[in-house]
VEXLUM-292039 format. One line per field, with one value per residue: residue in one letter; residue number from 1; x, y, z of N, C-alpha, C in turn. Coordinates in steps of 0.001 Angstrom, whole numbers, m for minus. Each point is the difference from the previous one (the first is absolute). Example, Ala and Ser with C-alpha at 12.3 -4.5 7.8 and 13.67 -1.06 7.14 Angstrom:
2
res A,S
n 1,2
nxx 13190,m350
nyy m5690,1050
nzz 7800,m720
caxx m890,820
cayy 1190,1190
cazz 0,60
cxx 900,m770
cyy 1200,1090
czz 0,730
This chain:
89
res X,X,X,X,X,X,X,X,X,X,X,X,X,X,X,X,X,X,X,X,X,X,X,X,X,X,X,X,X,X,X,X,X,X,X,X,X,X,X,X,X,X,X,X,X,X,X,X,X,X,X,X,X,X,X,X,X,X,X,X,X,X,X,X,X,X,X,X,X,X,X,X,X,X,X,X,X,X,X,X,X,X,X,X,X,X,X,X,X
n 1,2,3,4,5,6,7,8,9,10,11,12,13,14,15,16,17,18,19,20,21,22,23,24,25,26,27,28,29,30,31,32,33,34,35,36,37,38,39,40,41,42,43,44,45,46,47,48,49,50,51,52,53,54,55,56,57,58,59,60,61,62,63,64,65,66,67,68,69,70,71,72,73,74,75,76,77,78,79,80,81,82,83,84,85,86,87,88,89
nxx 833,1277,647,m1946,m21,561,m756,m1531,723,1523,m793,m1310,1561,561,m1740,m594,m862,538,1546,m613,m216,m1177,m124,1264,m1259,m868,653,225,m1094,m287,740,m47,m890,1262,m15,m1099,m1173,408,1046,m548,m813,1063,556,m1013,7,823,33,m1015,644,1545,m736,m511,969,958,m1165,452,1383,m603,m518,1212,m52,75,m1084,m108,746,417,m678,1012,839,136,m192,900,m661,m643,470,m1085,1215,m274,1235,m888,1156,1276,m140,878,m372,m1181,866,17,m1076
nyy m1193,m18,m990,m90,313,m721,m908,348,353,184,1008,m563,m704,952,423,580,m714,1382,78,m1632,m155,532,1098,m334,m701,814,890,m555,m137,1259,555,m1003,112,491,65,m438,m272,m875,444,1223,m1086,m1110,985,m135,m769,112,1930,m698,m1617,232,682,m823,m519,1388,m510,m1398,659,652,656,314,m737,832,m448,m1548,774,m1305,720,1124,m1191,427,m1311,m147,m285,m778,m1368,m475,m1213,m1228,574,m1145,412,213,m1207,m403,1665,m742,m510,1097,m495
nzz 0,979,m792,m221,1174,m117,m136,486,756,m484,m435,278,440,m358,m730,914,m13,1080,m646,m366,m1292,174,m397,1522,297,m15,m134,834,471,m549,564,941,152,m649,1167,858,m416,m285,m703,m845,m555,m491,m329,m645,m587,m663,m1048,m776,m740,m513,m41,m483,m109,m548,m378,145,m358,m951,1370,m122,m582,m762,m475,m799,m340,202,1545,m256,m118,m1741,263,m946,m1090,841,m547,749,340,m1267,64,m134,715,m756,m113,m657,m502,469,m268,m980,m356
caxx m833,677,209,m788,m303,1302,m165,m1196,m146,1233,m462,m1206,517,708,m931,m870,m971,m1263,m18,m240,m1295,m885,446,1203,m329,m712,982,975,m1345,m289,1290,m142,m1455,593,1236,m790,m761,760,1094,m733,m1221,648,895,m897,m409,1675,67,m1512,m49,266,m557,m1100,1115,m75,m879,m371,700,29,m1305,m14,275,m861,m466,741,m208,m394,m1891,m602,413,m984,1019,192,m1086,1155,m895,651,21,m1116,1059,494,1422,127,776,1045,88,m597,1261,904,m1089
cayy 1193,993,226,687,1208,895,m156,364,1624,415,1083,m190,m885,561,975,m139,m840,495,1055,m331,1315,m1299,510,m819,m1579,m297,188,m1336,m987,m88,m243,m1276,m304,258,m1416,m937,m35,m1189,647,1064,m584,m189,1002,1260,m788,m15,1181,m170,m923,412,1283,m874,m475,1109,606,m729,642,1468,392,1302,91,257,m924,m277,692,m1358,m386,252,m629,m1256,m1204,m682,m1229,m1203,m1446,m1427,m358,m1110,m1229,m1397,m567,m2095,m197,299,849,474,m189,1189,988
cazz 0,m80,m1918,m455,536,m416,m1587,m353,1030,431,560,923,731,1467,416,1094,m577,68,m790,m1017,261,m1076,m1536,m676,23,m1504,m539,210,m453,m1125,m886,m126,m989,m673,91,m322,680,1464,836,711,1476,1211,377,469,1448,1056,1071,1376,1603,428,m36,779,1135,625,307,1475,977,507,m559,m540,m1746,m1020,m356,m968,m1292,m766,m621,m1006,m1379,m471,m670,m656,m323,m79,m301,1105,m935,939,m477,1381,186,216,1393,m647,223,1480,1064,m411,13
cxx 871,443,m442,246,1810,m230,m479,m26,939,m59,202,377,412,m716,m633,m1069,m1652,m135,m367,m1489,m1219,1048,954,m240,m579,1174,1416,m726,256,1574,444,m609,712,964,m1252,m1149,25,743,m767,m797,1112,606,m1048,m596,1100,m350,m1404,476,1389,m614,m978,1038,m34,m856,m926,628,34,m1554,179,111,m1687,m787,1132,m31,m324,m1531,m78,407,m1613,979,m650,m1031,1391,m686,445,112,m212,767,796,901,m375,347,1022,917,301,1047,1037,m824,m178
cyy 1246,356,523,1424,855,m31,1004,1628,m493,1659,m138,m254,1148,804,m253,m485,469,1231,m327,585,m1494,961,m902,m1162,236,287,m937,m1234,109,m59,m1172,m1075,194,m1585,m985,226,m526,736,828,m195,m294,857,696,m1434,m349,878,m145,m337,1119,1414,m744,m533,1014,834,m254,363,1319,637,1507,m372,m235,m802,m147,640,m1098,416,902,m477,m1234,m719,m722,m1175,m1279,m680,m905,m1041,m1351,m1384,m951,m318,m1701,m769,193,1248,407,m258,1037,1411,602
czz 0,m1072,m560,437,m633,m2071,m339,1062,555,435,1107,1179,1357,260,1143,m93,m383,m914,m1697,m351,m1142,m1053,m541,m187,m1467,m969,m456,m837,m1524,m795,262,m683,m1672,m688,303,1253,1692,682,1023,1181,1118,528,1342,1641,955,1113,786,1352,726,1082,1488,1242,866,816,1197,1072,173,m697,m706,m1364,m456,m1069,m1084,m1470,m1351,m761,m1220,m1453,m140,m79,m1258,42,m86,m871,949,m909,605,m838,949,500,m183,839,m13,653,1437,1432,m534,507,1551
């Protein structure tokens, strides 16, 4: 996860958490969303839960700027691991 977070908001990293704004989520979102739909959703659910961690510990932070990104239409996908597979998997 930390990978991601240095992949995807190497910015983002030594800012104060509370100083991320929705503008920079939608913003990030969508220039992500550039490189692939997936990326973006996950990126954007990294800084949630992260944000969500934080947030159990301090009641001073501010709701999650996350709520204001649309995410990305996924497709779930409904392909069977084999058995095979399923001891890598």
């Amino acid at each position: 996860v930390h990978q991601d977070a240095e992949r995807y908001m190497p910015d983002w990293l030594a800012r104060p958490l509370a100083s991320i704004t929705r503008a920079d989520c939608m913003e990030r979102h969508a220039e992500l969303t550039k490189r692939g739909k997936y990326v973006a959703n996950r990126a954007m659910r990294m800084l949630r839960a992260a944000w969500n961690t934080a947030a159990r510990a301090n009641d001073q932070l501010p709701k999650c700027p996350v709520v204001a990104v649309t995410m990305n239409k996924e497709r779930r996908r409904r392909e069977p691991i084999t058995w095979d597979a399923l001891p890598s998997w």
